[in-house]
C-alpha positions, 0 to 999 in steps of 0.5 A, spaced: 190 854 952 189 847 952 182 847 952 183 851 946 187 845 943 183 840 944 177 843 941 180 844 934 184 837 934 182 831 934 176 830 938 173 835 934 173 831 928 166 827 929 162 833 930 165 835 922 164 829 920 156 830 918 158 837 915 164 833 911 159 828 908 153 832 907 158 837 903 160 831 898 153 828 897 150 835 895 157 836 890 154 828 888 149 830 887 149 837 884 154 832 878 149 827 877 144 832 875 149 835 872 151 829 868 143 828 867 141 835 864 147 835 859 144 833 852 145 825 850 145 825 843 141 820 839 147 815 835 149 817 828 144 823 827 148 829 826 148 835 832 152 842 834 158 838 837 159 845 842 152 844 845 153 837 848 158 840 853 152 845 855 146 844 860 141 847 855 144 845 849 143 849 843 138 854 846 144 860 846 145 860 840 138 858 837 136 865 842 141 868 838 138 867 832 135 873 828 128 868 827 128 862 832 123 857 828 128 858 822 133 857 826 130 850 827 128 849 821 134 850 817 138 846 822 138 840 817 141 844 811 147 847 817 149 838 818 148 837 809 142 832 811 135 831 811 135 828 818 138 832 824 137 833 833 137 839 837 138 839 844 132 844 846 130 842 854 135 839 859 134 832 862 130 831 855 131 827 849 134 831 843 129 833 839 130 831 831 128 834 825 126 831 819 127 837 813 124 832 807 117 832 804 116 824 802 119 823 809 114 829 812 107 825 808 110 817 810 110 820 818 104 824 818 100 818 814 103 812 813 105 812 821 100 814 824 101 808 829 108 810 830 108 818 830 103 821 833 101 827 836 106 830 842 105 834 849 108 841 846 101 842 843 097 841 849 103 844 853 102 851 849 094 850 848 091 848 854 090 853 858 086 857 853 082 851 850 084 844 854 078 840 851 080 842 844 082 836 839 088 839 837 091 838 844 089 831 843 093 825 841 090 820 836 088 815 841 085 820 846 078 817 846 075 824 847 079 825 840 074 821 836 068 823 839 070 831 838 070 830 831 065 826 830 061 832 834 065 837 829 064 833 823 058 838 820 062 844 821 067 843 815 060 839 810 058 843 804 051 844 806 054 849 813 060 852 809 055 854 803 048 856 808 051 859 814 059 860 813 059 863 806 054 869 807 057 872 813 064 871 811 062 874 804 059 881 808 064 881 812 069 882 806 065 887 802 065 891 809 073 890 808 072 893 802 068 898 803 072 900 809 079 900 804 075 905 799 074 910 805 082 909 806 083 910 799 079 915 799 082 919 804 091 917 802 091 919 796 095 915 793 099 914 799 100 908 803 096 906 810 097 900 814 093 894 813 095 888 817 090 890 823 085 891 818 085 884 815 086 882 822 079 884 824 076 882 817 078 875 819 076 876 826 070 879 825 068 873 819 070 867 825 067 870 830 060 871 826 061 864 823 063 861 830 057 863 834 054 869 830 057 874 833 052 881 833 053 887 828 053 891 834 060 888 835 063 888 828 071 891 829 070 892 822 064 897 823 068 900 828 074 902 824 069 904 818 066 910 823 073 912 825 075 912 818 070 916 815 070 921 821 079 922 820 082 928 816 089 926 814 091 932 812 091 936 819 095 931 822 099 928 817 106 929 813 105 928 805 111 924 804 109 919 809 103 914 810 097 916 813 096 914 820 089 912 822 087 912 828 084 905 831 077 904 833 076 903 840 077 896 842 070 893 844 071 887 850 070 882 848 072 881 841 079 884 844 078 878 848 078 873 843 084 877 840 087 875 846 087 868 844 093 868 839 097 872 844 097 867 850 099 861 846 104 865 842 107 867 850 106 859 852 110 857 844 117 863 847 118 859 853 121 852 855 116 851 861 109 854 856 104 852 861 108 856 867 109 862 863 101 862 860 099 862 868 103 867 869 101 871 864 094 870 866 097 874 873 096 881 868 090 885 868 090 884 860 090 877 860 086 875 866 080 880 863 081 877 856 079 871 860 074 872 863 071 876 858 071 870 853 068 866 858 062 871 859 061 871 851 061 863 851 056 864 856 052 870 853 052 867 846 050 859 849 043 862 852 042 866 845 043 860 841 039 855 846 033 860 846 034 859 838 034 851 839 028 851 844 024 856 839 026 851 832 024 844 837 027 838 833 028 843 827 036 844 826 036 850 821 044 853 825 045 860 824 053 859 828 057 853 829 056 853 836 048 853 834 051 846 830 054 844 837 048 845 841 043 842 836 048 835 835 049 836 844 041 835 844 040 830 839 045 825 842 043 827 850 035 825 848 038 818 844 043 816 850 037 818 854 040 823 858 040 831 860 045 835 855 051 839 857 049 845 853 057 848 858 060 843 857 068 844 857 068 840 850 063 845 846 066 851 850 073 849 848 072 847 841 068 852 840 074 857 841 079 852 837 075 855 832 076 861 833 083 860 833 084 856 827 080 861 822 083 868 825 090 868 826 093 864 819 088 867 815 089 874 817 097 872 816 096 869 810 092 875 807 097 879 809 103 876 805 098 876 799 097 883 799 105 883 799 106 878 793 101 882 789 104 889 790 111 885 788 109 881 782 104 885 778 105 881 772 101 877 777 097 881 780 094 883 771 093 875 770 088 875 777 085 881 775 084 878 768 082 871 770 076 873 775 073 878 770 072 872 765 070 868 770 065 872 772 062 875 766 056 879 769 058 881 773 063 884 769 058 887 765 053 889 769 060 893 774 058 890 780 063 885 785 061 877 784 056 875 789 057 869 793 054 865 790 058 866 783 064 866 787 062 860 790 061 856 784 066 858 779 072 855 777 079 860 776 085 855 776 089 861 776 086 863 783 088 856 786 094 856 783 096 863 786 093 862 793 098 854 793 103 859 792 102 864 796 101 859 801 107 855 799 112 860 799 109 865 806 110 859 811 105 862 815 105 856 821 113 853 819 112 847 824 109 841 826 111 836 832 110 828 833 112 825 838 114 817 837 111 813 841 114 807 840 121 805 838 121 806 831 127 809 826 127 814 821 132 814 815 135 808 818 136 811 824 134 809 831 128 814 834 127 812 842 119 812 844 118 819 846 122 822 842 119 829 839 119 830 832 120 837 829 117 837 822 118 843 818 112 846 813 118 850 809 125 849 807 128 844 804 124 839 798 118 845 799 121 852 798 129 850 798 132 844 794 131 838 797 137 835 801 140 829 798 136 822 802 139 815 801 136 811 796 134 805 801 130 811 805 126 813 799 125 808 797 122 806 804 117 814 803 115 813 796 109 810 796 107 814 801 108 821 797 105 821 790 107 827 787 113 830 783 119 834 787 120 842 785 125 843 779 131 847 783 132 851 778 125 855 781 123 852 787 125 858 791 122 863 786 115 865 787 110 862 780 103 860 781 104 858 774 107 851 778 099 849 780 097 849 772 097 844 767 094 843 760 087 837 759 083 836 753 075 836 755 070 832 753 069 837 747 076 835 745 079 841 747 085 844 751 083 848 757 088 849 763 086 847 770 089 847 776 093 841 779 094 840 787 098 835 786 104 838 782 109 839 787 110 838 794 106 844 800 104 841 807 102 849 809 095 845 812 101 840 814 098 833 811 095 825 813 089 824 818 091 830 822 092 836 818 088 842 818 081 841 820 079 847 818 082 847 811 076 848 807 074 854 812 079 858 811 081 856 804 072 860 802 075 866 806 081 867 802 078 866 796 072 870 798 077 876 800 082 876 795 077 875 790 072 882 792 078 886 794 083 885 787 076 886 784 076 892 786 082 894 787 090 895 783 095 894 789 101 899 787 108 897 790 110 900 795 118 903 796 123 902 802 123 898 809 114 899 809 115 894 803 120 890 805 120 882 807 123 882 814 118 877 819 115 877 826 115 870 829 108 870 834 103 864 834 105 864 826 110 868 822 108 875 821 110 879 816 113 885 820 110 891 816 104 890 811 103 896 808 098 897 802 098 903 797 092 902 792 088 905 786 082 903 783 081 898 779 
């Protein structure tokens, strides 16, 4: 007994001592970081008072949430100001978000030494394509030297000789395959974002690095199209259902693309969760798959090169790439890099910029022109007098024809449907300085949400102090939107009346009529604008010519959103008749 006495009294207390200590370190500890993940909120710039008390901040409620971008977005409209923070990330600083036009173009232009961009596109980006300038900040050296080699790549010469007539074929096959689909639905509607899908696809890829007519997803969908009878499978009342074609490897490879960043964009540790997601036999296949094609497509172009000499007569960006690569090796006095990371990663960057948007973008115009006929009639009527012979002779424009006409009434429906769409609805900046905003203090390092959608754009703007906007002013030149119909959509906004050198009035269309970052603006806006903007106005032109898009009823006509890499419509569907 008094052994056991002694064991558990006072001798026994040195030999506690360490866990009793150890014990309070760690509960140190485990309160300093604590304390440290808890969000620290910018002084004076509006946030959600509940979230300061939680480690992830507003992440709950922004998970909760119907559309987590709009969520985002309309944060500022929540607070009744132009400037807001969340808190997005434990043991960062809080995200701030500028929901103001004048102030999005004074960062994105003027203060392109003060913002640039941030680590979240690289993060969500670069396991795909690690060497593309889009991951880049400005002050990259690789970014200047990328731009230089892409420079051709958006030139009149290559949009007109080499992009045009692929991007023009591959829409008359889009055609042809929607009056196979017509054909067989009478009059019923079918699902067509897979095809516009395809269509763009198919058009970039060629674009890209000439992709062969073996590998047309359109060509295979046409097949399968053609060989289908809907009415042995099908109920009247309900849409018709085509089978998909088989998938060919390597362009579902590419489709692949949009899918991995759109994994890296749903989680706050993107670049973990894209390695991981390369673990699953689909992703990991789709990699290896578009490593073979690059490969596979580089030794044909190389081929090409060898044959022409010093000729440059591309049939593909990557042949521009190549030919650019060997001119610059034979000044510098050095062997080319014809696999170099930069052209294979460029080159995929491409690829991603003129599919997934584009194919987005059609998807909703199709669905503002089922809802908006008036519209849809005053197009139709504008294209036909724009393009007389071919009216006359009762065949589609050729490219050339659509090349070199002038329809106001195209661009203006385009810019709204590509204001109103919000198809990409964010861009990030990250201060890298210390600087302010409205008057409000921005650490260095801080990440900067800026808004493509919302209010000033598609919503009324939120009132800004006079100092502020003073300060934005000069940097933003055109007129804010009328609140009475900025949330409606009217491409009639785009239009404005001029004398011409004859002394009469004619209507021309006006880009600069009213606030639209869809492309966002300043020195690092879209790079492939121009490219996209030819296979819009190329596909929208060959398919309302031949084509009346009848409004289609119910939840398959209806406006819901998918949120992926951009903001897909949630059902796009297509009821059409002959023109």
């Amino acid at each position: 007994m008094a052994g056991t006495t002694r064991l558990f009294g006072s001798e026994a207390l040195p030999c506690l001592l360490p866990y009793v200590l150890g014990s309070w370190i760690i509960v140190a500890l485990l309160a300093v970081l604590y304390r440290a993940a808890l969000p620290k909120p910018l002084p004076g710039i509006p946030y959600n008072q509940e979230s300061v008390g939680r480690i992830f901040g507003d992440l709950k409620d922004m998970r909760k949430a119907k559309y987590r971008r709009q969520w985002i977005w309309s944060q500022p409209r929540q607070h009744g100001a132009p400037l807001s923070q969340a808190f997005l990330f434990p043991f960062r600083r809080p995200t701030v978000i500028v929901s103001d036009y004048r102030t999005a173009v004074d960062i994105c232009s003027r203060r392109i030494k003060e913002f640039d961009r941030g680590t979240r596109n690289r993060e969500c980006v670069g396991v795909t394509a690690p060497n593309f300038h889009f991951t880049m900040e400005s002050r990259d050296p690789r970014f200047r030297m990328h731009r230089e080699i892409l420079r051709d790549l958006m030139s009149p010469w290559f949009l007109n000789e080499v992009a045009a007539p692929r991007v023009y074929d591959k829409a008359a096959l889009l055609v042809d395959l929607w009056r196979t689909k017509q054909s067989k639905a009478h009059d019923r509607p079918f699902a067509a974002g897979h095809d516009l899908y395809l269509a763009t696809l198919d058009m970039i890829s060629s674009v890209a690095f000439g992709m062969e007519e073996s590998k047309s997803a359109l060509k295979g969908e046409l097949y399968a199209a053609r060989s289908f009878n809907p009415s042995a499978f099908e109920v009247e009342t309900e849409p018709v259902c085509f089978p998909p074609a088989p998938e060919d490897p390597e362009m579902e490879a590419l489709m692949d693309i949009p899918d991995m960043i759109a994994v890296a964009q749903a989680s706050p540790f993107p670049a973990l969760a894209q390695w991981l997601a390369l673990l699953k036999p689909k992703h990991a296949r789709a990699h290896w798959h578009r490593r073979a094609l690059l490969k596979r497509q580089t030794e044909r172009c190389l081929y090409s090169l060898a044959l022409l000499g010093d000729k440059n007569a591309p049939d593909s960006a990557l042949h521009q790439l190549l030919w650019r690569e060997k001119m610059a090796a034979s000044r510098a006095g050095r062997r080319p890099d014809f696999y170099s990371p930069a052209i294979r990663d460029e080159v995929l960057g491409y690829l991603l910029g003129g599919h997934d948007t584009t194919a987005t973008l059609l998807a909703w115009w199709t669905k503002y022109m089922m809802r908006y006929q008036d519209v849809q009639a005053r197009l139709r009527q504008a294209l036909r007098e724009a393009h007389p012979n071919a009216s006359l002779e009762g065949r589609p424009p050729t490219m050339s024809e659509i090349s070199s006409a002038s329809v106001p009434y195209l661009d203006a429906v385009l810019e709204e449907t590509l204001r109103c769409a919000s198809v990409a609805t964010l861009i990030v900046r990250k201060a890298t300085c210390d600087t302010e905003i409205h008057g409000y203090h921005i650490p260095k390092g801080t990440d900067v949400v800026i808004p493509l959608t919302g209010p000033s754009l598609t919503e009324p703007a939120l009132e800004v102090s006079h100092s502020s906007r003073e300060k934005a002013e000069g940097s933003a030149r055109v007129s804010a939107w009328s609140d009475d119909d900025i949330e409606q959509y009217k491409p009639e906004r785009w239009l404005r009346t001029e004398t011409d050198a004859l002394g009469q009035t004619v209507v021309v269309f006006d880009a600069q009529a009213g606030p639209n970052l869809a492309f966002s603006t300043g020195p690092r806006q879209c790079f492939g604008k121009k490219q996209a903007l030819l296979q819009i106005k190329t596909t929208v032109s060959l398919l309302l010519w031949e084509f009346q898009f009848e409004p289609v009823e119910g939840s398959l006509g209806g406006w819901e959103i998918q949120e992926r890499l951009v903001n897909l419509p949630k059902h796009c569907y297509v009821k059409l008749s002959k023109a």
